[in-house]
C-alpha positions as CSV (number, residue, x, y, z in Angstrom):
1,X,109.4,165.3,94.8
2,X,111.9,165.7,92.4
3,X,114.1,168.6,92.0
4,X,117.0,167.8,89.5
5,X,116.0,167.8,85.7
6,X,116.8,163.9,84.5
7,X,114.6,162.9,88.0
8,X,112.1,165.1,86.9
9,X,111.5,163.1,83.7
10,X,112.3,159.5,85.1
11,X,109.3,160.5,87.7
12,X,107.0,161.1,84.3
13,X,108.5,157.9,82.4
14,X,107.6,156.3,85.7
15,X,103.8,157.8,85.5
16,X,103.8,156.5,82.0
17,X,104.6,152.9,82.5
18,X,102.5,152.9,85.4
19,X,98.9,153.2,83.8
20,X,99.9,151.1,80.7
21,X,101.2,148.5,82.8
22,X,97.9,149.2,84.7
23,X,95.7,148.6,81.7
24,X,97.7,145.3,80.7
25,X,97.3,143.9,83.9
26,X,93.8,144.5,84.1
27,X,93.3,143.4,80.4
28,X,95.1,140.2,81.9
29,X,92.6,139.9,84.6
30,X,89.4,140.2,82.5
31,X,90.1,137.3,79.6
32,X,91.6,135.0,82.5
33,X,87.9,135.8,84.3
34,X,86.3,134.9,81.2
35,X,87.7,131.7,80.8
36,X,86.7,130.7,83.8
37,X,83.2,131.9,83.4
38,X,83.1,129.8,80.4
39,X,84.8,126.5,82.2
40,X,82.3,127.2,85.2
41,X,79.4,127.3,82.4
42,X,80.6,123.7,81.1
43,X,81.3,125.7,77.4
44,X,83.8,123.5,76.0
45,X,83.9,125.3,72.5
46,X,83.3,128.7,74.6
47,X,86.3,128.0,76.8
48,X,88.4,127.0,74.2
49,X,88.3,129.3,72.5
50,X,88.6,132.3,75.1
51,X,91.6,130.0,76.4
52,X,93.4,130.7,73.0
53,X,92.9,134.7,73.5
54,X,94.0,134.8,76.8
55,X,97.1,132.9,75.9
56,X,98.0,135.4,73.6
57,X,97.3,138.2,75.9
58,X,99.0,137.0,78.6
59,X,102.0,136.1,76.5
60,X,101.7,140.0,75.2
61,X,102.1,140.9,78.6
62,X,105.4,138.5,79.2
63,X,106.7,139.9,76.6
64,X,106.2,143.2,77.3
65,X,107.8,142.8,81.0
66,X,104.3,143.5,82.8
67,X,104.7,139.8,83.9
68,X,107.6,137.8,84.4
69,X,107.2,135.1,81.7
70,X,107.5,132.0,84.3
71,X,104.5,133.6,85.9
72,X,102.7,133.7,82.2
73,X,103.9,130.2,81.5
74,X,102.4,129.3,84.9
75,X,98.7,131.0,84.4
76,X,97.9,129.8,81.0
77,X,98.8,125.8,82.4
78,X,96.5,126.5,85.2
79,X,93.9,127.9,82.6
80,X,94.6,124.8,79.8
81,X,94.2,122.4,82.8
82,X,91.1,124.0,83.7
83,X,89.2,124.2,80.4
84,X,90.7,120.2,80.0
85,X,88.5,119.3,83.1
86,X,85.6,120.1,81.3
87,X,86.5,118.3,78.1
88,X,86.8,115.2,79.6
């Protein structure tokens, strides 16, 4: 545990960051899980359109530092190729 003062509150800072990184990641999680839902469905317009919210949240998290942004630029290709297979 942490005995000097400044560790003290870098431990709670820590705590902080934790469970809102936490619910970003897991807000992350859900919309990429629906768009796959809706490709696995064959819902083109369905797809589509969660495909556009999940780009935005996972660019949210990029640019909030929850994910590194060639990891974000990498899941929401995997996700636009996806919800293109369907299209087609």
């Amino acid at each position: 545990m942490a005995n000097h003062k400044s560790a003290i509150k870098r431990a709670g800072q820590n705590q902080t960051r934790r469970l809102r990184n936490r619910t970003v990641r897991s807000r992350v999680k859900n919309v990429v899980k629906e768009v796959r839902q809706a490709v696995s469905a064959k819902s083109t317009e369905d797809a589509a359109q969660r495909l556009t919210v999940a780009q935005a949240t996972i660019d949210k998290a990029a640019k909030k530092g929850v994910l590194h942004k060639r990891t974000a630029a990498r899941r929401i290709s995997r996700l636009a190729k996806l919800t293109q297979s369907i299209a087609s």
